[in-house]
N, C-alpha and C positions, 0 to 999 in steps of 0.2 A: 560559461560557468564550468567549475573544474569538479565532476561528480565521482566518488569512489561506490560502487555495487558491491554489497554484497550477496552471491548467491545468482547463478546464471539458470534458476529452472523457467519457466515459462513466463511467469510473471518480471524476472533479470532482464531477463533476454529484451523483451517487449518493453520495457522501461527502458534500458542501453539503448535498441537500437533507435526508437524515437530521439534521446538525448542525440545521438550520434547523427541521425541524421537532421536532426536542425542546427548541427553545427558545435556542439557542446565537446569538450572536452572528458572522456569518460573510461576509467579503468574500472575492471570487473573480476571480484574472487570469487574464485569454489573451488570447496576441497577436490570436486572431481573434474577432472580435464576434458574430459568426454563432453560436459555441460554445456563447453563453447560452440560445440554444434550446431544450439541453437542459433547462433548469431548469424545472420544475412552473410554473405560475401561484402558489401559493402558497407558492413561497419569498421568503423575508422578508429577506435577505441583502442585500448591495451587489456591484456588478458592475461589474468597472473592466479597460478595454483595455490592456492591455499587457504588459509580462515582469516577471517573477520576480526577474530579475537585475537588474535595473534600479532603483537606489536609490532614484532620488526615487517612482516608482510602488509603490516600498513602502513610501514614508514615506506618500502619498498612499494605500495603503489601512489604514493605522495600525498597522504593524507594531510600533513603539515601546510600543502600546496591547495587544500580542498576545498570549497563552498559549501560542497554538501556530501554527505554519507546516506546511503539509502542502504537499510537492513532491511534481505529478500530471502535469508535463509528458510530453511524448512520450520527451527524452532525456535520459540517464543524467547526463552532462555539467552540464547545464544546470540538472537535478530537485538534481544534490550544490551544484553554486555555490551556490543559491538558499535551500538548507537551512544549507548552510556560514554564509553572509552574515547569517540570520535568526536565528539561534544565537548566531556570534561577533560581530558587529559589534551588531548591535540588542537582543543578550541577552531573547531570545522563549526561553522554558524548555524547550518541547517543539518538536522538530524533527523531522522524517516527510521521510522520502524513499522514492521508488519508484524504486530501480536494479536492473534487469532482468538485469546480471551478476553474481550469486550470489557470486561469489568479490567481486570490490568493494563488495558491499553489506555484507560481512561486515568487512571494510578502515572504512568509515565509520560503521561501528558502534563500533571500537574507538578513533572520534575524538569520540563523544558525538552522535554523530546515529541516530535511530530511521529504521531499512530496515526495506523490505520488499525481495522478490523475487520477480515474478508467475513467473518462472523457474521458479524451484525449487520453487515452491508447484504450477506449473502440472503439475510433472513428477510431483509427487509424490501428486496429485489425479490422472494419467493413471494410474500403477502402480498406485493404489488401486482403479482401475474398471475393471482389467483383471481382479481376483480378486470384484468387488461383485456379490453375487447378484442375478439380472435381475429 
């Protein structure tokens, strides 16, 4: 599979390098360079400066070529544009967004884009460890 990242902070990284190493096919943006750090030495992937949102920087990481876009920016905003744009304009089949407002993610889901919610996962992972035997 040919996957475009956006956003190399912990959670990029950790999603690339898995991709990468079962063999995937995977470029990765962020506007800062530094970010690639995160990545293993053995990740096999391409790694290019810049935003999400940003047309030609997705023609430039092959979005046209993609199966899937996964949005891992820091904002909600920026993670839907991105997903939006990769979907409808460049018709990439699978689209991943991380939108952190629970109630919105559930909004751009019923426009054809796959959410998450570290939200609502995160609250519902805290009640569960409230009752988890020690």
């Amino acid at each position: 599979m040919r996957v475009v990242i956006m956003g190399c902070g912990r959670v990029g990284a950790a999603v690339a390098t898995r991709l990468s190493d079962e063999g995937h096919t995977v470029t990765v943006l962020d506007t800062d360079g530094f970010a690639f750090s995160r990545l293993p030495s053995r990740f096999t992937g391409t790694c290019l400066i810049g935003s999400g949102t940003d047309d030609r920087k997705l023609e430039e990481a092959g979005i046209r070529r993609a199966d899937a876009f996964v949005a891992l920016a820091s904002g909600d905003n920026r993670n839907i544009l991105a997903a939006q744009k990769a979907k409808h304009m460049f018709g990439v089949q699978i689209a991943v967004s991380r939108v952190k407002d629970p109630y919105r993610s559930e909004l751009f889901d019923q426009l054809g884009l796959r959410t998450f919610s570290p939200t609502k996962v995160g609250a519902e992972l805290a009640y569960d460890s409230l009752f988890a035997s020690p």
